[in-house]
N, C-alpha and C positions, 0 to 999 in steps of 0.2 A: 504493500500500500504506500502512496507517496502521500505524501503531507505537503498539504500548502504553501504559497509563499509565505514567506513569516511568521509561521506557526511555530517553530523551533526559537526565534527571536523572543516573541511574544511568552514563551514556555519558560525562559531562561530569566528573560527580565523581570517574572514574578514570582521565583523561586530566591531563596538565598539557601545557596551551599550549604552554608555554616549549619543550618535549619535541617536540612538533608541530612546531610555526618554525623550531627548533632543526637540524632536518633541510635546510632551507634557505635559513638567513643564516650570517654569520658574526658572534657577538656583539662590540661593544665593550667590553674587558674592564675599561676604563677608565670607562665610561659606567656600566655595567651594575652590577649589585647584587644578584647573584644570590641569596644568602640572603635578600632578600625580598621574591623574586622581580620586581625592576624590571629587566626585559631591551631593552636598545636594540640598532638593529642596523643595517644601511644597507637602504633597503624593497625589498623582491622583487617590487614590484610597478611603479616605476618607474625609471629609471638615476639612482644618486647615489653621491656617494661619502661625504657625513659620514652618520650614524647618527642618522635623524629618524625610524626604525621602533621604538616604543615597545610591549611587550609586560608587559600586568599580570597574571603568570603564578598569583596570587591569586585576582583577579576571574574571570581566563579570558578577559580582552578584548585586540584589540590595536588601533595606531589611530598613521595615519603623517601627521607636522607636514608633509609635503611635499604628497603626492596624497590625504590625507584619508580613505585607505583604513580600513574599520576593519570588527568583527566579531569571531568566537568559531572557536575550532578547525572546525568545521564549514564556516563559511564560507571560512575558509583554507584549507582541503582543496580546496573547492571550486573556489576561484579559481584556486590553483597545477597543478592536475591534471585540472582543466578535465573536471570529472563536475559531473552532476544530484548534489540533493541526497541522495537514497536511497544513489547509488555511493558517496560522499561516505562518508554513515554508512556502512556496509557496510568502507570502509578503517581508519575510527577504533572503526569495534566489534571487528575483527580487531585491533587496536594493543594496545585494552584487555582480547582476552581473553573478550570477550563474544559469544554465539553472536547472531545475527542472529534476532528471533524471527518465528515461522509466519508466513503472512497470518490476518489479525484481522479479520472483518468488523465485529464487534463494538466494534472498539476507540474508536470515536466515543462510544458508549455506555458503555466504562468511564471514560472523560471525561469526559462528562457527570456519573455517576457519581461520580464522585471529585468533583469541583467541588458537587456535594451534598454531599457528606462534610465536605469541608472547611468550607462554611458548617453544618454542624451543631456541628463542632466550637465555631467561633467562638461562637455561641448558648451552647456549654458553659459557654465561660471566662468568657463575661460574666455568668452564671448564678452562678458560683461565685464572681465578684469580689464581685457583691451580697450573697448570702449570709455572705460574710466580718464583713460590717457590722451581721448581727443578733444579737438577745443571745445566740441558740444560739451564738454563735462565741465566747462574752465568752473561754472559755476557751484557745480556738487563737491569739486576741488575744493574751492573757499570754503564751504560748508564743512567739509571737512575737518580742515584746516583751524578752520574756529574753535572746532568742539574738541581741539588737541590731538587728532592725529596723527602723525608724520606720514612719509611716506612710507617708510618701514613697517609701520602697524598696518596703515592700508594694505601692504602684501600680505602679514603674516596673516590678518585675520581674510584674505583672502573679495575685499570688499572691490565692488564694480558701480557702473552703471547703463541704465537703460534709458538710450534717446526717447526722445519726445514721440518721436515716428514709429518707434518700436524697432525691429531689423532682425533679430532672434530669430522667429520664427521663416524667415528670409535666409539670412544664415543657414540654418541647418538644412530646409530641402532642397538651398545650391550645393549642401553637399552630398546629398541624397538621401537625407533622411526624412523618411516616409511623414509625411503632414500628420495623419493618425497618432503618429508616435509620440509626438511634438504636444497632439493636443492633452492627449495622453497622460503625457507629464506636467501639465497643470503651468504649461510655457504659453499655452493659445489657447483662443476657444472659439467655440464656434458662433456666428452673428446672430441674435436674433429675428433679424431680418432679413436672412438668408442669402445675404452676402459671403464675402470671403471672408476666413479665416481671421481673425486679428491679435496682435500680442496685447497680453494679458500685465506686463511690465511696462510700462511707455514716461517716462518722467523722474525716473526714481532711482536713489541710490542703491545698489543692491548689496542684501545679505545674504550669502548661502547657506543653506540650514545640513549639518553632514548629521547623518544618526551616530552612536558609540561606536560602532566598528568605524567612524570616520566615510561612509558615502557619503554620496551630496543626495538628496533626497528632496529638499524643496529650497524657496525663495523668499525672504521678505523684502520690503522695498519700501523705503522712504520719501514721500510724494517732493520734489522741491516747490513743486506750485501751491503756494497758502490757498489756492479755492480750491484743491484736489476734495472728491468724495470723500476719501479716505486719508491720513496721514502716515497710516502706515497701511501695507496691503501684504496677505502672506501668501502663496500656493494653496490653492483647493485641495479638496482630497483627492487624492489619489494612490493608486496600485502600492507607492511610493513613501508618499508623506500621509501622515494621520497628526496631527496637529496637539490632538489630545493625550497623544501617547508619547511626543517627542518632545526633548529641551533643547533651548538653543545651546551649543557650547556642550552638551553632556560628554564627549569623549576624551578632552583636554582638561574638563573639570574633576570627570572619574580619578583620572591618572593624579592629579594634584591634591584631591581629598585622600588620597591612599596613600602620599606624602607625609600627612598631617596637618596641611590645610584644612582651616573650615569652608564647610558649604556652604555659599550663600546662596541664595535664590531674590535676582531683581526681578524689574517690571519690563526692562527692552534691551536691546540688541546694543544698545547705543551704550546703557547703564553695564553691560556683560563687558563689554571692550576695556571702559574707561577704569571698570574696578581691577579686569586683567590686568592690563597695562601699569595699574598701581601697584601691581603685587597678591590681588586678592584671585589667584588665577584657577581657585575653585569655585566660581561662579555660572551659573545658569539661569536661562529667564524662561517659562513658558512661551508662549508663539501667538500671542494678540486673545489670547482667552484669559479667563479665570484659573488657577489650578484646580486641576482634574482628582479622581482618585487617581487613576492610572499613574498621572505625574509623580504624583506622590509617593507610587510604589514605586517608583526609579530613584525617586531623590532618596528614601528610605534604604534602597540599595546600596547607593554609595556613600551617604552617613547617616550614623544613627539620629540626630538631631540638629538637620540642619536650621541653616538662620534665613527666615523670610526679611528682605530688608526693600521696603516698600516706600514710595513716596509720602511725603510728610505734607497731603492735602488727605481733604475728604475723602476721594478717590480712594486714594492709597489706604484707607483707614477700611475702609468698605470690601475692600480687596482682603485686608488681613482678617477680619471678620467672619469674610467667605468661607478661608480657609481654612477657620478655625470649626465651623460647621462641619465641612466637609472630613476633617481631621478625626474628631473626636471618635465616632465608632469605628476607628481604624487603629486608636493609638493600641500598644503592644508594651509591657516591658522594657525600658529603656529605649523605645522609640518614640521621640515625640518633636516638637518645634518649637522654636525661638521667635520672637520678632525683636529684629531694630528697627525701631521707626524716625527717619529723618525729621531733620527740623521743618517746620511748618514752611511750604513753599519749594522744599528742596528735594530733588532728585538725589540718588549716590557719587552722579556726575559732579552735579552740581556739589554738592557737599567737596570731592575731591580737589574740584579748581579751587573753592573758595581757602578753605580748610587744610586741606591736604591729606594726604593718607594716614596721619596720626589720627586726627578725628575720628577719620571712620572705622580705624580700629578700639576707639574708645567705646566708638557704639556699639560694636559687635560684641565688646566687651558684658557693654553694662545690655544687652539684648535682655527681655522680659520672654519668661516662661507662657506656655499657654493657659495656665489658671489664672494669673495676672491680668491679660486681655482680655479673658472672657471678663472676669470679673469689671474690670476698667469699662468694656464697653457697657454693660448691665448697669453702671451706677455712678459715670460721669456725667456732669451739668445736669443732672438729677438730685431731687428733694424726696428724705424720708422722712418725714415732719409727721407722720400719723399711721398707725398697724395698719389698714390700707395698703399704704404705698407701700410698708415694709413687705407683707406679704406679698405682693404683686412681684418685689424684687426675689426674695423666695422661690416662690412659684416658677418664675421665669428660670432661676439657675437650677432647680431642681429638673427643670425639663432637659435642660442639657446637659445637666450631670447624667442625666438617664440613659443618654445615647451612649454612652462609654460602654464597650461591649466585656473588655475585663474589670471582672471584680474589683482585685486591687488596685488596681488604678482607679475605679471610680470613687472607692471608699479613700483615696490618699483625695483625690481633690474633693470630695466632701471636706476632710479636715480641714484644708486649707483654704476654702470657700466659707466654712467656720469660724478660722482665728481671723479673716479677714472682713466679715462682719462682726464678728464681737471689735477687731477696732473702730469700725466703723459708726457701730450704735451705742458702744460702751458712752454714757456721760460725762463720766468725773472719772481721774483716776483713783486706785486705791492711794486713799491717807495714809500719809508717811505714817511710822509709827516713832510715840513720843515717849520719851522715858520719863520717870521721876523730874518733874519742875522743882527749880528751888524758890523757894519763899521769899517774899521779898526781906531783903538788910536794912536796918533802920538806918544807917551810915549809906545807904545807895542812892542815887540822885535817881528819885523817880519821873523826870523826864527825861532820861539819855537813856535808862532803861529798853531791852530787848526780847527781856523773856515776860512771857505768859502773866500777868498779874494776878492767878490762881492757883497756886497750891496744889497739886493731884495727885493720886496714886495711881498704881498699874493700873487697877479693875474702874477708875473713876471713868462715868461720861463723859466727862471733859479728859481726861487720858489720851487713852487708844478710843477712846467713841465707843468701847463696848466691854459689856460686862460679864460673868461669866454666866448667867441667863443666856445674855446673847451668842454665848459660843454653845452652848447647850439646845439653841434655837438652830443654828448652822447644821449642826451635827443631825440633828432630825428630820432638817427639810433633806440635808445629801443621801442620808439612808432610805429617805421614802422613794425621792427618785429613783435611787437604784432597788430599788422590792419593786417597784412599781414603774417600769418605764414606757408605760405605755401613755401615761399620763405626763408624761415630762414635755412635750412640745408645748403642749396647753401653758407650763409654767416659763417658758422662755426668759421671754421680756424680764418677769421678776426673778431669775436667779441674774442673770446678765447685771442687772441693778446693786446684789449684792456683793459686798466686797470683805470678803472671810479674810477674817485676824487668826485664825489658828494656821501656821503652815503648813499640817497634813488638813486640812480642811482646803486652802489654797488650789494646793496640789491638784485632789480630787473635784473641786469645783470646774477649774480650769478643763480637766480631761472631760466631766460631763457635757462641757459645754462644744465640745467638740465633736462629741458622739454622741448628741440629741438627736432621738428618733429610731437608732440600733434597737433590735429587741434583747440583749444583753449588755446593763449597762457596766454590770456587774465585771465582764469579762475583758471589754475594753478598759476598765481599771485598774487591774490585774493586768492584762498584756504592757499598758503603759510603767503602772507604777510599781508592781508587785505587789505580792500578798500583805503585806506587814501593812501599807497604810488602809486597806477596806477592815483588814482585823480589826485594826485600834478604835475604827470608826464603828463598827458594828458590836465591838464587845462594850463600848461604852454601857453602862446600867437604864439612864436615861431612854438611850435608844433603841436596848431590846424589848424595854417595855412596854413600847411606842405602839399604838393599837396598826398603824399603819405599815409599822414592820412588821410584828406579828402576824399578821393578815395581810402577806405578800400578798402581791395581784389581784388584790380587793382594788379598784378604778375610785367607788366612791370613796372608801373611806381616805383612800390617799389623798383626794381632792381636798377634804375636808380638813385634811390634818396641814397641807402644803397651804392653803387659802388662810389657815389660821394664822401658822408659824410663819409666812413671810410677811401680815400684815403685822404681827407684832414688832417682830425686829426691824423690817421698815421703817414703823413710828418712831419704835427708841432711839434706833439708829439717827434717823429722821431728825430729832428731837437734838439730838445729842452733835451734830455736827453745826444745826442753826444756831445753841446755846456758844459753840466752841466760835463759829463766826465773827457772831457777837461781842463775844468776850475779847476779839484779835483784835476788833477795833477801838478796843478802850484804852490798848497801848500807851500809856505817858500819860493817864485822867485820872487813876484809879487812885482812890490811897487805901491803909491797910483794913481803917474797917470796912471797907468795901471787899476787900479780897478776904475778910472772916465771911461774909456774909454770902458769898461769892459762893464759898467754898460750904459753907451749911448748907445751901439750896439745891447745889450738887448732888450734895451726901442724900438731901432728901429725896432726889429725882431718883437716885440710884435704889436706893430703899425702898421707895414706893414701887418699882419695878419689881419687886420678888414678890413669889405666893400669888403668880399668876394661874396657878392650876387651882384658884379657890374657887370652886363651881359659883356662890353665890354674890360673889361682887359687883358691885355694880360698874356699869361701864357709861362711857362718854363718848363723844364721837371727835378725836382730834381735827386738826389745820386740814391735816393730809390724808384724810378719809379713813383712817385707823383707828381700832377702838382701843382706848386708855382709859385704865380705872378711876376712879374720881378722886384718889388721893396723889395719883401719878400724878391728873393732868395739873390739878391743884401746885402740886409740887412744881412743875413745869411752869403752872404762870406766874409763879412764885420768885423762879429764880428771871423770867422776863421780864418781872417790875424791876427786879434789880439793876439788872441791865439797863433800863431804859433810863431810869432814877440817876445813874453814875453819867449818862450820856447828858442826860438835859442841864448837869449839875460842873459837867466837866470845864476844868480851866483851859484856856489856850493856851498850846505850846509857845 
């Protein structure tokens, strides 16, 4: 059976070796160098035990310093699974996804075919490199010449031009080749109006587009006329060129990313040149489209996480956006993408003349991950001012968290989609924490004065803002979350609000806030922090006695117990940072019987806080919609006369 033209192409460039092999060595992880892609391994084909099975998972070759073994995924197939060649394909077309295609009798003939093509092409480009150098061109010269070419570049990258009149297509059947062939190759077309023939290049600088093995396979072409249709114009489809499957530049970029160059991927032909030329000579552009999957599974070929570096307009923004869409159910394991995005207005060209190639290796430098971008695009020159619009933002990233087809990779960008909104909604940060104040010295000048004019201990209100109620309060709400995690998104907003003074309380807060919505919250605790801080947290007395612990995966009663416990410590907390406020602005007003009274009112705020489990107390409704028992709040407005008393009475500095 013969196989198609470019069905062995198309077989190869969506395989990776390494992937192939990988199935039956074990790599040496010491040897090997997986990001770019130099794979060693001990050989499978004869007994050894050091690692002289070398795999160039770039090239697609592999080749052992022992038994001399060598060849390409096919012939690996071959040897290990001991098929004919066809069975062989038929294992790696199922790998890659690809249907096995019909019997072809024909297919010799579109091979031959094609191998006409391709030498027609060739006749093209050398067509258009001559014509560059006539006076018709004096004008695409200057153009040139402007956007930094020399002559030299012009040869290496092989660039031309195409008169006004066309002539190509004239050219090739004075030399006798067949009109059909011509049109064939995406050089002419035929008139609508059923006229003759006409070329398909007529005004424009040309680029040759060669595939990895280096043919010429198609054209793009730069209009010089500003009213031209088009500004840029590529090759049709053809037997030849597929536009979706091919990069500019991919064979010169391969060979330099397997150097250790980075990949980068621009927007044109013009951007691919100017970054070569600077040194960045593992560059590739797509061919006047969006990238494709297909593209993708190339550029993935030859590195593992290339850098998209796109223009720094709208445009350009909309483009990496694309990508990122199209990206996400494809990412893999250490395969993913970069962006650097140029300054506002600027092309990589552009950037290089101005800048120079320092710059642009600054930005490849500082290039942002793909959870960055998505995140960036979901929630730039946007307002989340109301649970509404936060949800909405939500909503929106969970949809596209969801397209991630591996697990761990979608639970990593959850996390970080996570820490990235708690910075974003977090309020206030956590309050520093304050030690023992000293009192004021009757010998101190209390207006040069800088510390606190209150007197506090560890456990005081005015302290650390929290008492040991309130760490007793902490400890209840984080053990109910985790018995009960089913109910933890509902509490979001109000854990996000809280700010735990115990440092295994910290800990554990932090990791639930990252794994809200898991239905073990338990175990992502444990994976993060280890067993020792859920024990401390769970052996606590207060909290095993907690009706809500007890009665794991009770929904209501958890509700009821988290709706309680975060309204209290809210208040106190609440309470306890407006008094400390307060207090910082009395700075240099205060004198000492102020700070006795200061400090009694404290004491009394704090005291009125305990024996909050006394079923029959009565309650109040504070400032901040929490309810406080009547001798709290008392206490509370107690010490705000104070306050205000010292303000109205204060001497000026």
């Amino acid at each position: 059976m013969s196989l198609p033209p470019g069905f062995l192409d198309e077989l190869r460039s969506r395989l990776s070796l390494g992937q192939v092999v990988g199935r039956k060595v074990m790599w040496d992880t010491r040897k090997s160098n997986q990001g770019k892609g130099d794979l060693w391994a001990p050989c499978p084909f004869h007994q050894e035990k050091t690692a002289s099975f070398h795999v160039d998972d770039r090239k697609g070759f592999y080749y052992c310093f022992g038994c001399h073994a060598k060849g390409d995924a096919i012939s690996f197939v071959r040897e290990t699974e001991n098929v004919d060649f066809m069975e062989a394909i038929k294992i790696l077309a199922g790998e890659a996804g690809m249907p096995m295609p019909e019997r072809d009798p024909q297919a010799q003939q579109k091979a031959d075919k094609r191998a006409l093509l391709t030498d027609v092409m060739e006749q093209v480009v050398q067509y258009h490199r001559l014509q560059l150098q006539t006076g018709a061109a004096a004008d695409a010269r200057d153009y040139l010449a402007r956007r930094g070419l020399s002559p030299e570049a012009q040869t290496r990258w092989e660039i031309g031009f195409a008169p006004s009149n066309g002539g190509a297509l004239a050219q090739l059947t004075g030399k006798g080749v067949d009109q059909k062939l011509v049109i064939e190759a995406g050089i002419a077309a035929e008139s609508d109006r059923g006229g003759d023939p006409y070329d398909r290049f007529r005004g424009r600088i040309i680029f040759p587009i060669r595939d990895a093995r280096g043919r010429a396979i198609g054209l793009g072409g730069r209009a010089m006329d500003p009213n031209a249709r088009a500004k840029y114009l590529n090759s049709p489809e053809t037997p030849l060129f597929d536009k979706g499957r091919s990069l500019y530049n991919h064979g010169p970029a391969r060979e330099a990313a397997g150097k250790g160059q980075p990949l980068i991927v621009a927007e044109g032909y013009m951007d691919v040149i100017a970054l070569s030329e600077a040194g960045f000579t593992a560059t590739v552009a797509p061919l006047g489209t969006a990238i494709t999957e297909d593209q993708l599974r190339l550029l993935w070929r030859i590195a593992p996480e290339p850098i998209i570096a796109l223009d720094g307009d709208t445009a350009g923004l909309r483009a990496a956006m694309r990508v990122i869409d199209i990206a996400l159910p494809m990412l893999e394991a250490g395969q993913s993408l970069r962006f650097a995005l140029m300054p506002e207005g600027m092309d990589p060209d552009d950037l290089l003349k101005a800048q120079g190639a320092g710059a642009m290796q600054k930005l490849l430098n500082q290039a942002i991950s793909m959870v960055q971008l998505l995140w960036q695009r979901e929630t730039e020159g946007k307002t989340f001012d109301s649970p509404e619009r936060k949800a909405a933002l939500d909503k929106a990233l969970r949809e596209k968290i969801k397209l991630i087809q591996d697990p761990s990779i979608r639970n990593h960008y959850g996390e970080a989609i996570k820490e990235m909104r708690w910075a974003l909604f977090r309020t206030r940060k956590p309050a520093a924490r304050r030690g023992t104040q000293k009192a004021w010295s009757r010998n101190q000048d209390p207006w040069k004065r800088e510390i606190s004019p209150v007197a506090t201990s560890r456990n005081s209100a005015l302290g650390t803002g929290a008492t040991n109620e309130d760490l007793l309060r902490e400890a209840v709400i984080l053990a109910t979350l985790i018995a009960t995690p089913a109910v933890a998104l509902e509490f979001e907003s109000a854990l996000e609000q809280i700010d735990c003074r115990d440092p295994v309380h910290r800990d554990i807060h932090a990791c639930l806030l990252r794994h809200l919505g898991v239905d073990d919250l338990a175990t992502e605790v444990i994976r993060e922090l280890g067993d020792a801080p859920l024990e401390k947290l769970m052996g606590q007395s207060h909290v095993a006695i907690s009706p809500a612990v007890r009665r794991k995966g009770d929904e209501d009663v958890a509700r009821l117990c988290l709706a309680e416990e975060f309204a209290k410590l809210t208040a106190r907390l609440g309470h306890a940072r407006e008094i400390e406020d307060a207090v910082e602005d009395l700075s240099g007003v205060a004198d000492e019987g102020l700070t006795w009274r200061l400090a009694q009112a404290s004491a009394a705020l704090d005291k009125a806080g305990r024996g909050d489990n006394e079923d029959r107390a009565e309650y109040d409704l504070g400032e901040n919609g929490a309810r406080m028992k009547k001798d709290e709040r008392d206490a509370f407005d107690q010490l705000i006369d104070q306050i205000s008393f010292a303000k109205s009475n204060a001497r000026p500095k």
